[in-house]
C-alpha positions as CSV (number, residue, x, y, z in Angstrom):
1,X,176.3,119.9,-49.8
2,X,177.7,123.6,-49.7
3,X,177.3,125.3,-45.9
4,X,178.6,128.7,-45.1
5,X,178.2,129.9,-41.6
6,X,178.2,133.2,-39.9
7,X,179.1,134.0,-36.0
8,X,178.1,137.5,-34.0
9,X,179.7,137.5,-30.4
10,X,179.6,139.1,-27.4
11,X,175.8,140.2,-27.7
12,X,174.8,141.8,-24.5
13,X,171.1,140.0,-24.0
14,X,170.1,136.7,-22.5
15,X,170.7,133.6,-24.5
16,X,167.2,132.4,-23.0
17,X,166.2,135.3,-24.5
18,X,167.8,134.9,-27.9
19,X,166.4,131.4,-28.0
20,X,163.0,132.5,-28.8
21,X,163.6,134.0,-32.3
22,X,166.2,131.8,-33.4
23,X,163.7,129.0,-32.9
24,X,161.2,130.7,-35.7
25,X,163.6,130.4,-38.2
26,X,165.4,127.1,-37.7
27,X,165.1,125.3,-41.0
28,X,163.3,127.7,-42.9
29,X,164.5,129.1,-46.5
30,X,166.3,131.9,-46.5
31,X,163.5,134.2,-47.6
32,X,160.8,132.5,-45.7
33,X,163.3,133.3,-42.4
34,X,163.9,136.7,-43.0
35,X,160.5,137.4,-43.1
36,X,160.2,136.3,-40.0
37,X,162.8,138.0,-38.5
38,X,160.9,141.6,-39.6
39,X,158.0,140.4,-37.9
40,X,158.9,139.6,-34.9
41,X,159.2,142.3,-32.2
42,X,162.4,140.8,-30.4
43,X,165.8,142.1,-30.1
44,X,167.7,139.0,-30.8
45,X,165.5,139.2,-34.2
46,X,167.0,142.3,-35.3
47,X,170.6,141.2,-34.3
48,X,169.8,137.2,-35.5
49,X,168.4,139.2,-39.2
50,X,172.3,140.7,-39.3
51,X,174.2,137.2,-38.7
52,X,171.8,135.5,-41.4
53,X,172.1,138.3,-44.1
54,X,176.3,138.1,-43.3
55,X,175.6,134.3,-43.5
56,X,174.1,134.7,-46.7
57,X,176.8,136.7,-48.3
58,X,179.4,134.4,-47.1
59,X,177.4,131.6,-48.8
60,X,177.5,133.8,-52.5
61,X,180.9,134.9,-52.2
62,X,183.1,132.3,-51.0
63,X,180.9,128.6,-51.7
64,X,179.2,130.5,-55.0
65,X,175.8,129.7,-53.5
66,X,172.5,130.8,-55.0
67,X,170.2,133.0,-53.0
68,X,167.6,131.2,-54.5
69,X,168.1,127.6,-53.0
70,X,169.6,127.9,-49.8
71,X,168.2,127.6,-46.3
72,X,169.1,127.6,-42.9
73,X,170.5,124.7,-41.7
74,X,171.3,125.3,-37.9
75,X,170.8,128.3,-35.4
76,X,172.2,128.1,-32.0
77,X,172.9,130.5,-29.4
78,X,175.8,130.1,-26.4
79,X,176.4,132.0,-23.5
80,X,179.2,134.1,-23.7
81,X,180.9,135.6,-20.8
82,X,178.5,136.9,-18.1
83,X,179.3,140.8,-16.4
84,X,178.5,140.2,-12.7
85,X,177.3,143.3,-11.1
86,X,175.9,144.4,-7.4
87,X,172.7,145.9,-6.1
88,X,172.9,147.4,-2.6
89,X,170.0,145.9,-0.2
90,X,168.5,146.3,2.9
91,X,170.8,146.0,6.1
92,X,174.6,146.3,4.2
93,X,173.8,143.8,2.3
94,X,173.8,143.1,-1.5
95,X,172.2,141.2,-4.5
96,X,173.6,140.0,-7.3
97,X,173.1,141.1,-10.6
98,X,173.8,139.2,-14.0
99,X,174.2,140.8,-17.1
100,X,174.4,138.1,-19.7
101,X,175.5,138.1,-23.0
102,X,175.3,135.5,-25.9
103,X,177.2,134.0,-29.1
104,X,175.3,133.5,-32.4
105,X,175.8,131.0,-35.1
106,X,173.7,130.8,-38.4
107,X,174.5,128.0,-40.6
108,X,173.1,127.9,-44.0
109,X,173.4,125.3,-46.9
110,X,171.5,124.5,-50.6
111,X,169.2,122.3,-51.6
């Protein structure tokens, strides 16, 4: 069976996050997950809807996939490098802040 696969990086929101939407189109067929993908009102949708149309052109272009039959075979978001800032509090002192960002990887294969 043919896969091609498809990798954004450095994606500055929360893998938790990012989790969400990639969950509603795990195993779907292709049109069946871009659907989804305009529905839903979540960031990582919009960015997860670029990855799995570049996904789908690798699939035509370099494993001379049809549209038609594939799907998608895994979705997984990692953590990427985390950008650790501070917040001044009370008394001197200061919080911690985390600003995560996340790796995405959309493989797709045919039937």
């Amino acid at each position: 069976m043919n896969t091609a696969k498809a990798i954004t990086k450095f994606i500055r929101i929360s893998p938790r996050k990012a989790r969400l939407a990639a969950g509603l189109i795990r195993g779907l067929p292709i049109a069946r997950a871009k659907e989804q993908l305009l529905v839903c009102q979540l960031k990582a949708g919009r960015i997860l809807g670029r990855t799995l149309d570049s996904a789908i052109a690798n699939g035509e272009t370099v494993h001379n996939m049809r549209r038609e039959k594939m799907f998608v075979r895994e979705v997984f978001v990692d953590a990427g490098p985390v950008f650790k800032r501070s917040k001044p509090k009370n008394k001197g002192g200061s919080h911690p802040i985390m600003k995560r960002t996340s790796h995405f990887t959309i493989v797709v294969g045919e039937e």
